[in-house]
C-alpha positions as CSV (number, residue, x, y, z in Angstrom):
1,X,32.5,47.1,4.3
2,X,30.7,44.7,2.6
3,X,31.9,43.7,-1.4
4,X,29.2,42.1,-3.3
5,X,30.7,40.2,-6.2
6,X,28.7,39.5,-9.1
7,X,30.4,36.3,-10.2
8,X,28.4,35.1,-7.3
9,X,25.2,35.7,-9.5
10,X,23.2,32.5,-9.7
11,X,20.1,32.5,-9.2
12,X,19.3,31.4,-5.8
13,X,23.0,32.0,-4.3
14,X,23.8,35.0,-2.4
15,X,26.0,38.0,-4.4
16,X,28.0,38.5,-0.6
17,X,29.5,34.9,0.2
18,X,27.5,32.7,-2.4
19,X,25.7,30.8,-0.4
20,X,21.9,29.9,-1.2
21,X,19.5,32.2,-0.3
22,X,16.0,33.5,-1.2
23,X,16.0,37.0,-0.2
24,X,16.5,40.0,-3.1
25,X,17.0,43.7,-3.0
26,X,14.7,44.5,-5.5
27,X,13.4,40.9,-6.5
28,X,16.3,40.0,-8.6
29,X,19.5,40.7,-6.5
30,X,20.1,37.8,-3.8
31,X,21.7,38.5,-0.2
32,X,21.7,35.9,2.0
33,X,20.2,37.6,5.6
34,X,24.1,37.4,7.2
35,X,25.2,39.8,4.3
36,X,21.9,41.6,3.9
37,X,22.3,42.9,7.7
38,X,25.9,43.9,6.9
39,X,25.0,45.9,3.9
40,X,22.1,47.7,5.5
41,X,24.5,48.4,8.9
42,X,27.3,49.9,6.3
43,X,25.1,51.8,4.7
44,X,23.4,53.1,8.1
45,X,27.1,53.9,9.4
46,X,27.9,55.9,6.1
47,X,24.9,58.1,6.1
48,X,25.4,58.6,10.2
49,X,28.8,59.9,9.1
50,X,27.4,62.1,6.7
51,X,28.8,60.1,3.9
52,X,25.4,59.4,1.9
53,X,22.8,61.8,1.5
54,X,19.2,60.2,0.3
55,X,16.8,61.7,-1.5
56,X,13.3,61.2,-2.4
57,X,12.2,57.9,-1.7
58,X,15.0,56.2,0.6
């Protein structure tokens, strides 16, 4: 699973590995696209396991 830290929370540096980036989850939380795909694929994994129900707007 993927562990975003948030001492890794400079602008322009990914929260997953730290390395520099310019892609946000919600234009002010930076994933590089290495750790953005393995957030998204946890997440996908989890709810296929019935783990995470979403509601509303997902």
């Amino acid at each position: 699973m993927t562990v975003i830290y948030d001492s890794f929370g400079v602008p322009g540096n990914c929260r997953g590995c730290g390395g520099k980036t310019h892609w946000h989850i919600n234009g002010d939380y930076p994933l590089c696209p290495k750790c953005m795909r393995e957030l998204v694929c946890e997440v996908k994994n989890l709810a296929e396991r019935g783990f995470l129900n979403f509601d509303g707007d997902a």
